[in-house]
Structures are given as C-alpha cells and as structure tokens.
N, C-alpha and C positions, 0 to 999 in steps of 0.2 A: 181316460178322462177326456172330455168334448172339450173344445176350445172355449166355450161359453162356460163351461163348469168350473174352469179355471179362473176367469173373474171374480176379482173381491170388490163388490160394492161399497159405495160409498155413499149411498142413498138406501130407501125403504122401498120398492115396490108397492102399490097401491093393490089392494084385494079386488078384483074386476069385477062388477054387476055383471048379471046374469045378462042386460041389455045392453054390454059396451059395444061401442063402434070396433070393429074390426079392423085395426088399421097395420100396415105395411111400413117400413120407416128405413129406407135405402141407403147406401152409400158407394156408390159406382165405382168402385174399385175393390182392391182384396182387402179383407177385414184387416189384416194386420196395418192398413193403413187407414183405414175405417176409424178404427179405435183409436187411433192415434190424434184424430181430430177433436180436439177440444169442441167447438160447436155440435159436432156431431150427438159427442156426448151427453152434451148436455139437453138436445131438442127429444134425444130418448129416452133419459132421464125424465124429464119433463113432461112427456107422455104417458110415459109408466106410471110417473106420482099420480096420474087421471086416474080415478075408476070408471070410470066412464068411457076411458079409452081401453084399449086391448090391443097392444102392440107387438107386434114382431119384427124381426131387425133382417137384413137380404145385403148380403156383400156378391163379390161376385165371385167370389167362391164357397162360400158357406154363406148359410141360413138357419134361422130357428124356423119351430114348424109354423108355415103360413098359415091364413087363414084361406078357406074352397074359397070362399067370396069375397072379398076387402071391399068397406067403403070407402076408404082414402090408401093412398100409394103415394108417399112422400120423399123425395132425394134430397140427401145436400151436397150441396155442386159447390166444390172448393177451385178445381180447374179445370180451364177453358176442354182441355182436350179429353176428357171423361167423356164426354157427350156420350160417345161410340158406348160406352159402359150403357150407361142409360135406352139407349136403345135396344141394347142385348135384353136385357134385363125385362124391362117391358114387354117384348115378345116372349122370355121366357113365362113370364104370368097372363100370357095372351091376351092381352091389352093393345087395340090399335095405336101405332104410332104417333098418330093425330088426332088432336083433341076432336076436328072436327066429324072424323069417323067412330066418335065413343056414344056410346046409346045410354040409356038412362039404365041399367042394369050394370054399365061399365063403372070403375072408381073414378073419383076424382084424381087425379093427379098434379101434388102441389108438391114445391120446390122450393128451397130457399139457400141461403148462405151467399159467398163475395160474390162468385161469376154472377148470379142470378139478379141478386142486390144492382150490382153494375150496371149491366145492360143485359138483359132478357133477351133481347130480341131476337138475335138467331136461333133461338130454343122457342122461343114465344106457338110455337106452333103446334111443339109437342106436350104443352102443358097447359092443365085450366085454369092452375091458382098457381102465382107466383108472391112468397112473402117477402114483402120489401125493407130490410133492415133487421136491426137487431131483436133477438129470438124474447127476452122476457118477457114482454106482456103481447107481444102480436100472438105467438103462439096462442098462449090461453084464450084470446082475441076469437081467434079462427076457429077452435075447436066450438069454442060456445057458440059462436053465430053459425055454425053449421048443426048444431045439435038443435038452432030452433028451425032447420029446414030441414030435416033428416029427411023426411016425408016423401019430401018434394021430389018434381021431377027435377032435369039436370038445368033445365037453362032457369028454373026458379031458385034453386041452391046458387048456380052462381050470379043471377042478378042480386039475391040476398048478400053474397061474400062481399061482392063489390062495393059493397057499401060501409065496407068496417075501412078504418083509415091502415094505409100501410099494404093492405091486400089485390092484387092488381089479377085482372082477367083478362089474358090477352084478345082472346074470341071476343068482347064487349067491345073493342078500340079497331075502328077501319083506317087503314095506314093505303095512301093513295101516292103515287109516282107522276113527275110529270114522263117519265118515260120508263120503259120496261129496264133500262140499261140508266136510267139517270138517277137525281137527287129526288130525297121526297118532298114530295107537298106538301101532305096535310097527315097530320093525324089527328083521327076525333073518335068518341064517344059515337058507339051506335043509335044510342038513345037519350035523352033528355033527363033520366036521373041515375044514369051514369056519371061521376067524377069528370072531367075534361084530366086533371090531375091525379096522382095518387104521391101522397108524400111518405117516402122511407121514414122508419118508425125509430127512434131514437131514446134510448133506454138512460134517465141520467140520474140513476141509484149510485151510491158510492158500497156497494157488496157488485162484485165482478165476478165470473167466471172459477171455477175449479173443479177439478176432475170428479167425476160419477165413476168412473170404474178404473182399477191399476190390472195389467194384465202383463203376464211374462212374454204374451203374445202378440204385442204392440210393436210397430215397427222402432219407437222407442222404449224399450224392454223394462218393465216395469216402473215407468215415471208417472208422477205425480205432477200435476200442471196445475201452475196455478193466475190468472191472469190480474195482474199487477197494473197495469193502467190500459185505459182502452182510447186510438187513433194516436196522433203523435201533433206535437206543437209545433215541430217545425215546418211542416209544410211543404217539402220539395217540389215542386213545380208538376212533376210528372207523376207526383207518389199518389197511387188509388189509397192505400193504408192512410194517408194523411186527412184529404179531401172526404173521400166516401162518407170517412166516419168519425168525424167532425160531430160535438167536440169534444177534444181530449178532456179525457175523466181517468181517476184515479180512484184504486181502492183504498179505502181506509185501515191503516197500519193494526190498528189498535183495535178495529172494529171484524174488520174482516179478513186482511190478509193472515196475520198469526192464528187463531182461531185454523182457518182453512190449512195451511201449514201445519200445524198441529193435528190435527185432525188425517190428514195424509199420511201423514212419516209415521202414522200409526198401525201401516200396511208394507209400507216401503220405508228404503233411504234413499230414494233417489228424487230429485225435486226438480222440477223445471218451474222457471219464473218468465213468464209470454207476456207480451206486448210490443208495440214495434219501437217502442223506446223506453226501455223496462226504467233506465241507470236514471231518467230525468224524472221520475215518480218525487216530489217534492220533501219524501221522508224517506227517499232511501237508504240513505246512512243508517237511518234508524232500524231499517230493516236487514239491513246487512250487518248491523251489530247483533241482531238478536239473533242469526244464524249462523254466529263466530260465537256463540255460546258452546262450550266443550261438551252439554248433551249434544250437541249436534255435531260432532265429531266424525261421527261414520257416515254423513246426508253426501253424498255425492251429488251437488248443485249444478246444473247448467243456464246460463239468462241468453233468451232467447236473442234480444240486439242488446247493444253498446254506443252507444254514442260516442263519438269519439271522442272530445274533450272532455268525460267523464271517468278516462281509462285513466284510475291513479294507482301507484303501489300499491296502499290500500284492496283496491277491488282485485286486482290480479293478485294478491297474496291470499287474499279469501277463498279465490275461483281457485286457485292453486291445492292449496289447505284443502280445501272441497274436489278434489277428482278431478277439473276442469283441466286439461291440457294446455287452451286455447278459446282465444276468441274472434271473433266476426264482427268487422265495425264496416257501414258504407259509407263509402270517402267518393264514390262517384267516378271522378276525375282527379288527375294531379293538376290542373290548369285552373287558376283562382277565379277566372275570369267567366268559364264555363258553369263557376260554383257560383257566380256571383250568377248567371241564367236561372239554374236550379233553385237558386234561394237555399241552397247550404252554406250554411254560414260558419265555414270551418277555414284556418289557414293552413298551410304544408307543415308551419312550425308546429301546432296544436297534432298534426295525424302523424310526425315524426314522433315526437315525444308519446305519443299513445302508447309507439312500439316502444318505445327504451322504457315506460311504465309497466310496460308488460312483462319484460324482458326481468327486471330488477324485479315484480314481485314473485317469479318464478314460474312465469309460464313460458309453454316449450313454443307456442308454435302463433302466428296471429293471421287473420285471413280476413282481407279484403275484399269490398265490394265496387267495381267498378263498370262504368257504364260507357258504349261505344254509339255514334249514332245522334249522340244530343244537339238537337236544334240548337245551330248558330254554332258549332263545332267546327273549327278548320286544324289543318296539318299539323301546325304548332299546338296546339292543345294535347295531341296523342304524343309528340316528345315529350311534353312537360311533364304528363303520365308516368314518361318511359324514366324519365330526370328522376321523379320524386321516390318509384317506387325503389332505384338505386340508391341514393340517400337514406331511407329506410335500410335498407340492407347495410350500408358501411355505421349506420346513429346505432343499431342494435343486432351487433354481430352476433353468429351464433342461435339468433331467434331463428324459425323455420317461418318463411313468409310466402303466402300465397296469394294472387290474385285472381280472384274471379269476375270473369268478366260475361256483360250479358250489352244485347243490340236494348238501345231506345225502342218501347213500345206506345204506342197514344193509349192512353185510359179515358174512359170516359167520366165526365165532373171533374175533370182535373182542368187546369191552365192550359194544356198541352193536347188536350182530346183533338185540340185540330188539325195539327203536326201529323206527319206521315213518318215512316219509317226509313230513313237513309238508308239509298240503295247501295250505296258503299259502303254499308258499314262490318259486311263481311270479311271486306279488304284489309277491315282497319283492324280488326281480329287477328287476322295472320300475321299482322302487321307487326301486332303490340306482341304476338307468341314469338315470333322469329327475333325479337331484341330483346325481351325479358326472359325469354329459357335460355338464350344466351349469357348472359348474366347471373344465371343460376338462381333467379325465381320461378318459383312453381307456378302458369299460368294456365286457366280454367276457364275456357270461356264458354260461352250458354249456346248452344247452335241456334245460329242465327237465320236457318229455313225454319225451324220451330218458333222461333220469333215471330216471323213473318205470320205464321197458322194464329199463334196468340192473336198476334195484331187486326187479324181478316174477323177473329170471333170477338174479340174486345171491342171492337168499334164495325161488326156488322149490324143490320137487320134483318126483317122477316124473309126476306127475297133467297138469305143464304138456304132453310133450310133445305130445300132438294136437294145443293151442294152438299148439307151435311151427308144427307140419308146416302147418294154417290158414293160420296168418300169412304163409308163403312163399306159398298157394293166391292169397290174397287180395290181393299186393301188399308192397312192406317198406316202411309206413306206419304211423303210429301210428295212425292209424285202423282197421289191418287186427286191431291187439291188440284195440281195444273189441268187432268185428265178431267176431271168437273167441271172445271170453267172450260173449257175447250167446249165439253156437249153440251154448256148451257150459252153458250154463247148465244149474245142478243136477248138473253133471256132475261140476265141480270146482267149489274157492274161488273165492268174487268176486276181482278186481283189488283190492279195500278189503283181501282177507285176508291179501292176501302182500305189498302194497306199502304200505300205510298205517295197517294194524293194530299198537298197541304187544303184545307178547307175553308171557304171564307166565313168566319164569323157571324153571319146570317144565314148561314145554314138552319134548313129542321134535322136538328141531330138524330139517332134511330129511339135515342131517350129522353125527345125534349117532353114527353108526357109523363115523365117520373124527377120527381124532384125532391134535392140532398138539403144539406144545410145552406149550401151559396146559390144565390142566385147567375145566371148565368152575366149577369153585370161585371159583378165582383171578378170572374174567370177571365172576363176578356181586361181586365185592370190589372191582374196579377199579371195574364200573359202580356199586355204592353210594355211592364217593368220589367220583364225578361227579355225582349226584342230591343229593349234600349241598351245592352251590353251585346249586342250583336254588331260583329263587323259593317261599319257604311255600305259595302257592295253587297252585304248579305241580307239588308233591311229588305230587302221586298219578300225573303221568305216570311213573312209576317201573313196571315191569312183574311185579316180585315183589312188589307190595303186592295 
C-alpha cells in the first residue's frame, strides 16, 4: 500500500473538468513532515475542493503523479532554511531558478504560509506570486483572477495577479540601494497601477482550521489537529506568532470547534488542539469539559502551547487522564525585569506554581521555553534564570523539568525587527548548560550558528539570493554562509549588517512595501516601552536614538 493510500480523508475531492488547470502544490521537505502541517493541509484540500483545479502534491521525497505541463507550482514555506528544498525541487521539474529566466511556457511559481508571509525578500527572486496572509479567501482570490487570464502571456497574468489585494509580485517592485554593500533606498512599483502597497490578507471568520487528512504516516502519527484560536493577545515583543497575525480570533465552541472534534476522533483518538495560546481561548473550560466526557476516554489529547498562568490541577489532570505526560509553557526568562522588556506579563510565583500544578495533577514531566540574547539583557538576568529554574526544581520535586533554550532572533513587524542578535549569546548558552545540568535539570538549547542563518533570512532582502543559490553550491553548513559572504564580498552587506546590526528606526526595512495589522508607528511606541526598562548605560542600544 502507497503512502497516499493510506490516508483517510476528511474532505470530498472535487470531480476535475476536462479543462482543469494543472496545478503542482509542494512542500519542501519529507512528506511525513509535509502532512503534518496543518496549513499545508488545508491550501490542498482547498485546491482539490476546485474542479477547476487538478492538483497533485511533490514532497521531497515522494510524489503523486505530476502533471508533463503544470500551470502553477506552488510551496508552503513554514521554515526559513527549507529554501535549499525548494530549489531542489524546481530543478527537479526543470523549472529556472529565477523567475526572471521563466518564459511564457514556464509555470507560475507562487508560495505562501509564515516565512513567506513575513518577509519574502530573500526568496523574492525565485518566485512570481507570493500570497500574503491567511489561506481562506486569498486562495480562492488567486485561483479565480488567474482563471480570467489563463490565456495570457506571463507578464499579462502577473500584472492581472497584482491587482487582487493580499497577492504580491516580486518582479513588478524595483528595490534600489544607496550602495551595493549598504541600506536600501527606495522601493517602488515599476508601474503606475501597480499597488505601491500590498496589504497581508486577514481572515476574521470564527470557523478556524482542522485537519483534511489523519495519516499513520505523519510525523505526528495519526493526529487530528484542530486549530482553537488564531495569533495570541499577549504580544511579546519579539513574538512574529503575536504581531504578524493580529488579531487574535477564536473558534466557536459550540459552532465549530465540537463539530470538527467530532468529526475527527471519527478516524482516530488522537487529538491535537493548535494555536499559540490554545488555554486563553475565552471558553475553554467549556471545551475542556466536553473532552473529560467518558466517551472520550481513549482520545489521547495534546495542546499545542500553555500559558503559564492557566496551568491549573484541573487542566494537567485532564492532559494526564488523556495520554499527555507533559507540558511546554514559555516563560522566556527567570528575570522580571527582562519580562517586563518582553511584555510577558508573568511573575516567578505564577511559573513556580505552573509546575507544582502540574505536578499535583499528575503530570510526569514540564518543559520550558527560555530565551538568551534579549535586548537590554545583562549578567544578572541569566542568574535569576539560573535562581528561578532551581526553585522550580525544590517547589515541585520529583517533576522532570527541562529547559529549552533558543538565542534572540529580530522578526520582522515585530517591536524588535530592529535589534540585532547578541553576539554573546552563545556564551550565555554554555553558560546557562554548565549551572543548570549541574543542578540536574535537563537543558536544551537551540544552536545558536542556526540562529544566526534564521536571523540573516528573517530580516534579509533581495541582494541575499546568490548567497542563497552559493550556499546550496557549497554544502548546507554554516560554514558554507561565511564562504558566500567571503565571495560576495562588496557585493552585498556583511553578515554583521543583517544579523547583528541594531537599526535606526528610519530605516527602509527589506518589508516596508508589505503591510500587517500595525502600522510601523505603533512598533516603534511598543519598542520605546521596552527600552524604558533597559539599564541607564544601556539606553543607547535603542535604534531611533
């Protein structure tokens, strides 16, 4: 039996006309992680439900059968370092790398989900259509305005795209330098009904996300996802999940979530509840009572995040009761002060009790999110860390406790996109592992040269891609990035200018021609209330001063 045969849908396939578009619908990695993406799922689903569409699916290692010709060849790009995937892939369907080398015989090549959503720009090069924001109705959006220019040739198709709201074409916008190695200019519109703008597309239904297909072969093995509220209220400073996708919505208990639930556990028992702050969904209780129902006895539940001050007996005797071992809450920092930066609005009492909540409702194990690197961070902050996660340890003996730890990255549309990456912060890693494995907690931190790569693609532009296309030449090493900038030297920015330079607030960002919910006002207001709990001697890291 074929890996695809093995899938239980949870949708209808659409019967395809005789004259469907032929379309392509990628996901740069191995299928078994492919499917695992909710988005993914659902933009193929989504396609499928088209008869007018005729879709096939391309991981990078299995394929359904393609089409000889494709009119469109579509990725969703969840992370930064997939790229390399993407480029494979396209050569394998003999497709130029660049859009600007594809001829009118060639597909379109459009893209979407978070990396893409965020900042395009160091990919902007290798793609025609980029869709900005969430999949419900841009999708259908795209297909239809491209079904009234099937015809055409290619720069008539994409001047047509360019004009549905949400949908961005990189080749239409001229992006100018005052130097080959400097900050940008200008970016503009090559033409006059061109957009100057393209605003990300904001879906604000209260029916949310849920899984299209359950597969043994998911790298979460047969779970059911179901997505419970979409962005998060709190807002951390640096959080792209908070800002990008703004603003927090919620499904409907009554309307949507049970239904979808029901509907799932009618293939499986296993349930996953997604979002980046499942527990503050305003009816949760209510939702968490109905799956402490004794038919749901055998659902082996996981929730994606926790908030920390919503960790009660309650919810860990449920997670418990339900298969759940353990949970994941981010607490950031143990330093109040640096939470007060962040705008986490949590105290040490609140993330101590989490654990002894967890603990009493009989979970084994709790695993924290912590963060090295945070603007306005000094010495004392990383002991208070080192203070708090001991205390945890003697408040809730017996719990297994882990901390995982990841470097500061700048995102962009955050507070923080102007902040560079602390070049110490690798120190502070060994740092925090050499006193807390001493101690006998389990510490996990995020390799912080990958960090750095994040950081050069999260907040690069156009200028990276040769570095990219290099870096695949030369091996997928971090070595192979310093080896790129070496031979591109003078060509573009040092590696200092895009990953570890703070930036001054009049900057042309590489995304000031793509705009979220906030205006860049708001960003530089939030990040002033952060630089005002910054140590006196540290105020000048401030980027608009």
């Amino acid at each position: 039996m074929t890996v695809f045969a093995q899938e239980r849908l949870l949708f209808t396939p659409a019967s395809v006309d005789s004259d469907a578009i032929p379309t392509i619908f990628a996901f740069p990695n191995e299928y078994s992680v492919g499917i695992t993406s909710l988005g993914y799922q659902i933009v193929w689903a989504t396609l499928a439900m088209r008869s007018d569409v005729d879709v096939s699916r391309l991981f990078t290692d299995i394929a359904e059968s393609l089409p000889l010709s494709p009119e469109l060849v579509g990725f969703s790009v969840s992370w930064e370092l997939d790229y390399i995937n993407i480029f494979n892939l396209l050569e394998s369907l003999d497709i130029p790398l660049y859009s600007q080398d594809r001829q009118d015989h060639h597909p379109l090549i459009f893209g979407g989900g978070s990396v893409l959503t965020a900042n395009p720009e160091p990919l902007a090069e290798f793609f025609d259509v980029i869709l900005l924001g969430d999949g419900e109705n841009l999708l259908d959006s795209f297909i239809d305005a491209y079904q009234q220019v099937r015809t055409s040739n290619r720069q008539t198709k994409l001047h047509h795209l360019a004009r549905v709201p949400g949908i961005y074409i990189p080749s239409l916008y001229k992006v100018t330098y005052h130097s080959c190695d400097g900050a940008i200019a200008s970016i503009e519109p090559i033409d006059t009904d061109i957009p100057s703008q393209v605003q990300k597309q904001i879906y604000r239904g209260n029916t949310l996300s849920a899984s299209t297909v359950v597969t043994a072969k998911a790298a979460w093995e047969n779970i059911y996802m179901v997505e419970v509220v979409r962005s998060c209220p709190e807002m951390c400073r640096f959080c792209l999940a908070s800002y990008l996708t703004l603003p927090f919505r919620t499904a409907s208990v009554e309307g949507s979530l049970i239904p979808a639930i029901e509907r799932g556990l009618t293939v499986t028992n296993r349930l996953g509840l997604l979002g980046a702050s499942v527990t503050q969904h305003p009816e949760f209780e209510t939702l968490l009572d109905y799956l402490t129902q004794p038919k749901y006895d055998d659902v082996r539940l996981s929730i994606a995040s926790v908030r920390t001050n919503t960790v009660t007996e309650k919810l860990a005797r449920t997670l418990a009761n339900r298969d759940t071992r353990s949970i994941t809450i981010a607490i950031e920092s143990g330093s109040p002060r640096l939470r007060q930066i962040i705008n986490k609005k949590l105290s040490n009492e609140e993330i101590i009790q989490a654990a002894i909540n967890a603990k009493a409702g009989g979970l084994k194990a709790i695993k924290f999110y912590g963060m090295v690197g945070i603007p306005g961070e000094e010495a004392e902050d990383i002991e208070q860390t080192i203070d708090m996660m001991q205390a945890i340890k003697k408040a809730a003996s017996g719990l297994r406790i882990t901390l995982g730890c990841s470097t500061f990255v700048p995102k962009s549309h955050t507070p923080f996109q102007w902040f560079g990456v602390n070049a110490e912060a690798n120190k502070k890693l060994k740092y925090l592992a050499k006193k807390l494995r001493s101690q006998g907690i389990d510490f996990r931190p995020e390799s912080y040269n990958w960090s750095v790569i994040q950081a050069l693609i999260s907040r690069g532009d156009r200028r990276l891609a040769k570095l990219l296309e290099l870096t695949r030449e030369y091996g997928d090493s971090v070595g192979s990035y310093k080896r790129a900038f070496k031979q591109l030297k003078g060509q573009i920015p040092p590696l200092d200018f895009y990953v570890h330079d703070n930036w001054k607030t009049d900057r042309i960002l590489p995304w000031n021609h793509l705009t979220t919910a906030l205006p860049t006002s708001t960003l530089i207001k939030h990040l002033d209330d952060a630089v005002s709990y910054f140590p006196h001697e540290n105020k000048q890291l401030i980027t608009n001063n």
